[in-house]
N, C-alpha and C positions, 0 to 999 in steps of 0.2 A: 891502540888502533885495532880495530876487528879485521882478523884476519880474511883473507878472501875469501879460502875453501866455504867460511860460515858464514859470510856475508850472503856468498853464492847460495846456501843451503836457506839462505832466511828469504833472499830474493825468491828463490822455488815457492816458498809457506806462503809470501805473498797473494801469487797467483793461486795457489793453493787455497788460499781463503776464500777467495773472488768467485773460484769457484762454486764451492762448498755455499756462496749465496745464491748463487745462478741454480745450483741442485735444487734447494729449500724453496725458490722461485717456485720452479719447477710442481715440487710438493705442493706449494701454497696453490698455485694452478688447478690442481688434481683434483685436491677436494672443492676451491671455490665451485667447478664443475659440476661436483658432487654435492652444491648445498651446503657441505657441513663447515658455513662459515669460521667455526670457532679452532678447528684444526687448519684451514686458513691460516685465519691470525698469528697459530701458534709457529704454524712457518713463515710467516711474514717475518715476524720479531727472530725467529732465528736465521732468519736470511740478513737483517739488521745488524745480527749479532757477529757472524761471523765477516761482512761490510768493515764493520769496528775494527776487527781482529788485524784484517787486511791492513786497515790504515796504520795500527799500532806496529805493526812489521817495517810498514813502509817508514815508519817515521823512524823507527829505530835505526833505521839503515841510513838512513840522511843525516841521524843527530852522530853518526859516528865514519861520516863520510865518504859512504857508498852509494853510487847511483841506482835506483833502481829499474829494471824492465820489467816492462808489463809485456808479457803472453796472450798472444787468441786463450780467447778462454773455449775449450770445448763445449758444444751442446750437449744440455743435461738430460735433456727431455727421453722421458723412459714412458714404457704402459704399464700401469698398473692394475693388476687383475682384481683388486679388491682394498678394501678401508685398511687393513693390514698392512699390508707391502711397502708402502713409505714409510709406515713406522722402523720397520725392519731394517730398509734400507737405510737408513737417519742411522740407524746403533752404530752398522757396517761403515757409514762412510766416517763417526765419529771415530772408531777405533782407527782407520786410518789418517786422520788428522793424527790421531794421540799417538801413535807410531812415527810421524815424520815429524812431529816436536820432539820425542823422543829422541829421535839420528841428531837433530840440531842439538838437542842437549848433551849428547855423549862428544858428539867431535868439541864441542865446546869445553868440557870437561875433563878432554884429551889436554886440548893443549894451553888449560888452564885460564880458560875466559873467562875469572870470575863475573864481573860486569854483566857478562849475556846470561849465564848462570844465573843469576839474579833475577834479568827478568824474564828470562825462560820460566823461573817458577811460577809465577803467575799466571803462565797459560799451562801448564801443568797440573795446577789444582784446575784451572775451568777446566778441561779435559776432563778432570775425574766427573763436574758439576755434569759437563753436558752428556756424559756416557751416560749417569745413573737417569739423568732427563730421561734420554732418551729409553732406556730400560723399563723407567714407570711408565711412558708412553701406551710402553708396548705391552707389560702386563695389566695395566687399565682393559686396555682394546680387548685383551685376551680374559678378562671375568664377565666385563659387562656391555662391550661391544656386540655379543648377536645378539642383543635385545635391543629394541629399538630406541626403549625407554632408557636404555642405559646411555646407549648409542649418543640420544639426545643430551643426557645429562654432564658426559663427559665433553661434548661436542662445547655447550656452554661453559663449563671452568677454561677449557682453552679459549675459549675467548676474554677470558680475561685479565691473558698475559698482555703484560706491556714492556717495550722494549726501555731499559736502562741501560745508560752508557759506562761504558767500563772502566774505573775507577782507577787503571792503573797510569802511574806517572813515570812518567821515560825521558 
């Protein structure tokens, strides 16, 4: 049985995810605004992504007999000064996802959840995925983002992310 303290901590990541789509919304917004369709997309599909994540939480919580609550999710809505700033912002809010999997992974770890352990790791390696994402994002923007040509060119590879559902079984 999952105990509650971590049920309670898994119930938080839920919301936590839910959010973390509403942000990416948020971003996808900023630039549709801005034209640069293909940074869009790229937040679309991670707003998709972390949707996924949420549901994977929520189910785990049910497959081990936990109700779950869902939270007012906060408004995400920020100004962005520049093509830069949501990259930025994306690294920041991923390190705090990877932070509160982290607390869930250590009280689990505490008191010997193998089970969550298990599939804690799974979102621990995407953690690692979406950090370094998010990192190349931001060094891209930062060699060839003030050209415009470059601008452009990056703008279309991000358009040609597609969202893939997450392979993990629970």
């Amino acid at each position: 049985m999952l105990a509650q303290p971590i049920a309670d901590l898994i119930n938080e990541q839920v919301n936590k995810e839910f959010y973390s789509a509403y942000l990416y919304l948020d971003m996808a917004n900023f630039y549709a605004d801005k034209g640069l369709l293909g940074y869009e997309n790229w937040f679309k599909v991670q707003a998709q992504e972390e949707m996924s994540h949420a549901m994977l939480f929520r189910q785990y919580l049910l497959n081990n007999g936990h109700a779950v609550t869902l939270s007012a999710i906060a408004d995400p809505t920020k100004e962005y000064e520049n093509f830069k700033q949501p990259l930025v912002e994306a690294l920041k809010h991923e390190e705090y996802v990877t932070a509160s999997i982290n607390t869930i992974y250590e009280e689990a770890s505490k008191t010997k959840d193998y089970r969550t352990l298990e599939f804690l790791n799974w979102f621990i390696k995407e953690q690692g995925e979406e950090e370094m994402n998010a990192q190349e994002n931001i060094q891209k923007f930062e060699v060839f983002g003030s050209d415009s040509k470059g601008l452009y060119m990056l703008n279309q590879e991000l358009a040609s992310r597609v969202f893939s559902p997450p392979s993990l079984v629970i």
